[in-house]
C-alpha positions as CSV (number, residue, x, y, z in Angstrom):
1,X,160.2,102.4,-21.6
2,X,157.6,102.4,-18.9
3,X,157.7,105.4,-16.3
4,X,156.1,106.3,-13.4
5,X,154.5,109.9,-11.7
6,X,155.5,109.9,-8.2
7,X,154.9,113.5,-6.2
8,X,155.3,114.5,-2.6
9,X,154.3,117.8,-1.8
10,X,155.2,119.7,1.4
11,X,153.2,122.9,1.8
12,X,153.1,125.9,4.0
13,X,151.9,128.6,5.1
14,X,155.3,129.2,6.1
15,X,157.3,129.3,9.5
16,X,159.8,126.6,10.3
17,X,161.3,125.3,13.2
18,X,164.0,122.8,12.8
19,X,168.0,122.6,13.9
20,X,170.0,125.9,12.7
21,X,173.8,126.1,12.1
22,X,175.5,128.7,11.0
23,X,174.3,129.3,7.4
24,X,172.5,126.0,7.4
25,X,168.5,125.3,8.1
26,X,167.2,121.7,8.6
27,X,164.1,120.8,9.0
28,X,162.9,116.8,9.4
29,X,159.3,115.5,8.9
30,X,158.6,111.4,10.2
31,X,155.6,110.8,8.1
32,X,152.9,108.4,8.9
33,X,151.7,105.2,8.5
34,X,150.0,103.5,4.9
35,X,146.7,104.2,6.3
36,X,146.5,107.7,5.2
37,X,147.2,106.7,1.2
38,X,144.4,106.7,-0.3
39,X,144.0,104.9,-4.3
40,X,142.0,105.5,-6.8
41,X,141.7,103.7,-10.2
42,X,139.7,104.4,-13.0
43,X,139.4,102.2,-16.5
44,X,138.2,102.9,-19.8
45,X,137.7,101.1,-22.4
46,X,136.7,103.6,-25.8
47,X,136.4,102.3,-28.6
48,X,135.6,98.4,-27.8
49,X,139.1,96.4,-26.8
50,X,141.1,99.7,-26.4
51,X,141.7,100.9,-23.0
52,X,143.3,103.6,-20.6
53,X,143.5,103.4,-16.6
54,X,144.8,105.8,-14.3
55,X,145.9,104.7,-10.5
56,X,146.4,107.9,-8.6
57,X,147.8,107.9,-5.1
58,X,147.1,110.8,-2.5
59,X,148.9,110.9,1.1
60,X,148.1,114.1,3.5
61,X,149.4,114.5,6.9
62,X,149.1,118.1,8.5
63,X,150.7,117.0,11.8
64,X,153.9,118.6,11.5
65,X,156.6,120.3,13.4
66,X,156.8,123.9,13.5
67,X,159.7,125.4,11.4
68,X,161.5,128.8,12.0
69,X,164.2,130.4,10.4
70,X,166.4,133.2,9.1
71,X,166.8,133.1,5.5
72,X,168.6,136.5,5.8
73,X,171.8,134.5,6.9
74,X,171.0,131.1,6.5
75,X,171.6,130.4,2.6
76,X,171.5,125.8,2.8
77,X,168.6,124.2,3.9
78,X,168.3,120.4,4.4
79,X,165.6,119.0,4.3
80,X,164.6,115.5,5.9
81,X,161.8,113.0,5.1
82,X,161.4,110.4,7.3
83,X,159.2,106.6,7.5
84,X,158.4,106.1,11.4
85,X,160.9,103.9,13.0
86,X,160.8,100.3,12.2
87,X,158.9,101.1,9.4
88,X,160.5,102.3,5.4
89,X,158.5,103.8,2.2
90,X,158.3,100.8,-0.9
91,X,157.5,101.9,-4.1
92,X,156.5,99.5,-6.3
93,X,155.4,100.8,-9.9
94,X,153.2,98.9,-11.5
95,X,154.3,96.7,-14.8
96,X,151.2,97.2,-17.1
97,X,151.0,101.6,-16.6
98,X,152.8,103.3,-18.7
99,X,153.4,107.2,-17.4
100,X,153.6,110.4,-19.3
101,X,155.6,112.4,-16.6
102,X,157.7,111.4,-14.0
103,X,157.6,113.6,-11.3
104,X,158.6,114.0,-7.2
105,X,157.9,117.0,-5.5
106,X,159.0,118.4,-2.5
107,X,156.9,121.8,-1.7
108,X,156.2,124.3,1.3
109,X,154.1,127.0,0.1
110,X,150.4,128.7,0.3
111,X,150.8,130.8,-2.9
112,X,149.7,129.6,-7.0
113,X,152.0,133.0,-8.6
114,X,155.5,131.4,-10.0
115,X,158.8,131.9,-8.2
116,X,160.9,135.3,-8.4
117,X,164.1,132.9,-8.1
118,X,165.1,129.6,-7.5
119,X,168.2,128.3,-6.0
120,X,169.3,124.8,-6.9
121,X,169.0,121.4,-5.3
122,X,172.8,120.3,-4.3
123,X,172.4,117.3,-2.8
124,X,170.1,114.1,-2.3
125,X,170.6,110.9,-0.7
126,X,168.1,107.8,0.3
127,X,168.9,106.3,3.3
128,X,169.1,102.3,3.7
129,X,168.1,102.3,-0.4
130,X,167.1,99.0,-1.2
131,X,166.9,98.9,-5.1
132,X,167.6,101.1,-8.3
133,X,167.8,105.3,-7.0
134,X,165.7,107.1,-9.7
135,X,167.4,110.0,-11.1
136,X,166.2,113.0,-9.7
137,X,166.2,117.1,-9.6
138,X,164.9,119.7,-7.5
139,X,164.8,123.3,-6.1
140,X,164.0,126.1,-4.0
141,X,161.4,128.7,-5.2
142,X,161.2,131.8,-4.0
143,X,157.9,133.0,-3.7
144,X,158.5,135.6,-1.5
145,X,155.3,138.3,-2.3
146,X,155.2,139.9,0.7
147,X,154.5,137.0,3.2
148,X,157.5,135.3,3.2
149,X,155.9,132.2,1.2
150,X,158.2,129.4,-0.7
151,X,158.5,125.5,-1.7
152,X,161.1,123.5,-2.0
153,X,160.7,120.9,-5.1
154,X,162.3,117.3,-7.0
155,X,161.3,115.8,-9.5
156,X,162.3,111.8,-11.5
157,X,161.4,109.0,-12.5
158,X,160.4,105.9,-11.4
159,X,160.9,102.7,-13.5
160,X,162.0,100.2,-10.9
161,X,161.2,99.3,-7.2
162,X,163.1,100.3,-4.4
163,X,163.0,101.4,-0.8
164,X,164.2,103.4,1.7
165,X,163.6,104.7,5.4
166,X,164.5,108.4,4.5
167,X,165.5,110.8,1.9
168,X,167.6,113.8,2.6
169,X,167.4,116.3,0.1
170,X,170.2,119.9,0.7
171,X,169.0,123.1,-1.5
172,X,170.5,126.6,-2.2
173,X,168.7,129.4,-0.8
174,X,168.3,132.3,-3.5
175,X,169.9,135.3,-2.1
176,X,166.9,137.5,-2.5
177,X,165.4,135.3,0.0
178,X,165.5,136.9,3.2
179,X,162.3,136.2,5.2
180,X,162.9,135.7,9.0
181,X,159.9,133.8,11.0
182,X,158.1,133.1,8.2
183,X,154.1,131.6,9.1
184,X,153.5,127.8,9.7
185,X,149.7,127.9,11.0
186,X,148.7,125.6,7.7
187,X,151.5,123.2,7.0
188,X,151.0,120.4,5.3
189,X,152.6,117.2,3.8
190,X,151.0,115.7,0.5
191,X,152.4,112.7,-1.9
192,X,150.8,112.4,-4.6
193,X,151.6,109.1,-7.1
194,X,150.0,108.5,-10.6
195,X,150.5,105.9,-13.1
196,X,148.7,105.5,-16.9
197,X,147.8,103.3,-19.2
198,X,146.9,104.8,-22.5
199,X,145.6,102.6,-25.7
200,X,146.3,99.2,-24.1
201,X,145.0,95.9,-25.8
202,X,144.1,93.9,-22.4
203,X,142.8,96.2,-19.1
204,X,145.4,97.2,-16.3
205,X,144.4,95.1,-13.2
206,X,144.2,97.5,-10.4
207,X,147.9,97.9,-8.9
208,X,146.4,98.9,-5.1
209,X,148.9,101.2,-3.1
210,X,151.7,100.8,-4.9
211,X,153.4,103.8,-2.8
212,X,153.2,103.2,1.0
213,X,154.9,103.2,4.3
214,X,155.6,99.8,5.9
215,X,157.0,97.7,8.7
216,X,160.2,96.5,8.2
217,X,160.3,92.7,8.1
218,X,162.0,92.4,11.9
219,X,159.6,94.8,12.7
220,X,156.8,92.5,11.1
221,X,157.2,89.7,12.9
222,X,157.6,91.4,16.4
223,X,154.5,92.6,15.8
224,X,152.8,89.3,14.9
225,X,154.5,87.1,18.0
226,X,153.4,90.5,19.9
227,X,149.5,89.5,18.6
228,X,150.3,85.5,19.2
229,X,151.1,86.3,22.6
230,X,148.2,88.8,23.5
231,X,145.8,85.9,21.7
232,X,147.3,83.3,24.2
233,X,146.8,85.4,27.3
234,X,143.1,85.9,26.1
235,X,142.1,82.4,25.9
């Protein structure tokens, strides 16, 4: 069975502003576009006509909205990942990488030490999911050492295409989490995607950005009769 490492990692440095209810927090990010995904790819080949590859994918984007809340009442958070509009995330693993551990992560946090307690993740759903969902888990750590830190986490596999324009994922608050205007002064979005190769007879072609945000087809070809008509008016 082939798998696939895909991560995306929220961190902070923690205060939150988002929509409140009563008892429920949520919080929505609208990440960028593909051109801050970075890919690296590396290839071995040891001994003679063995090889291993690695294709490792790394997204950043500090540019988002403040978050406040009181985790002394509010005990659900939702939280909301978003493509921008006309645009949707494809993942696309790659056929000839075989991974060791499948992985998604979800995390807002500034601190290394392991949680106190976690509280569970209830619910997730992709919206406008185009493909097979991978089965996924997550939670909510409780890092709480003083400065109100924490991270919210998932975790699957990937084994088959699919896309989607959001994913909305609800966690459990533990109750010993009570911080109220937690610090946001460094948050900070990361994905982080990895496939391997280990021991293969024939070497992995370079699978490129295999993770990425991108223009929904309508969207596509607005934007190229857009650049055909700004060409026209230019001649």
């Amino acid at each position: 069975m082939r798998f696939i490492v895909f991560s995306l990692i929220l961190f902070a440095s923690v205060v939150f502003s988002g929509a409140t209810n009563a008892g429920l927090i949520e919080y929505t990010v609208v990440l960028d576009s593909s051109d801050l995904f970075i890919e690296s790819f590396d290839l071995v080949e040891d001994p003679p006509g063995v090889f291993d590859a690695d294709s490792e994918i790394v997204y950043v984007s500090t540019d988002l909205p403040p978050f406040s809340a009181d985790f002394s009442s509010d005990k659900e958070l939702t939280l909301r990942i978003e493509a921008p509009p006309g645009q949707y995330f494809q993942i696309t693993p790659p056929a000839d990488l075989i991974d060791s551990g499948p992985e998604l992560f979800f995390e807002v946090s500034t601190l290394a030490e392991g949680p106190l307690e976690t509280g569970a993740m209830t619910n997730l759903v992709f919206e406008n999911l185009v493909g097979m969902m991978p089965i996924l888990t997550g939670e909510f750590q409780n890092l709480d050492f003083g400065d109100g830190d924490f991270s919210m986490e998932i975790s699957g596999v990937v084994t088959e295409p699919f896309n989607f324009t959001a994913m909305v994922a609800t966690f459990d608050v533990p109750a010993g989490f009570n911080a109220v205007q937690v610090n946001n002064e460094n948050l900070f979005a990361v994905i982080i995607a990895q496939a391997e190769a280990v021991g293969a007879a024939e070497p992995p072609a370079d699978p490129g950005l295999w993770v990425a945000i991108v223009p929904e087809p309508g969207s596509l070809t607005l934007l190229v009769l857009g650049g055909l008509a700004c060409a026209r008016r230019h001649r």
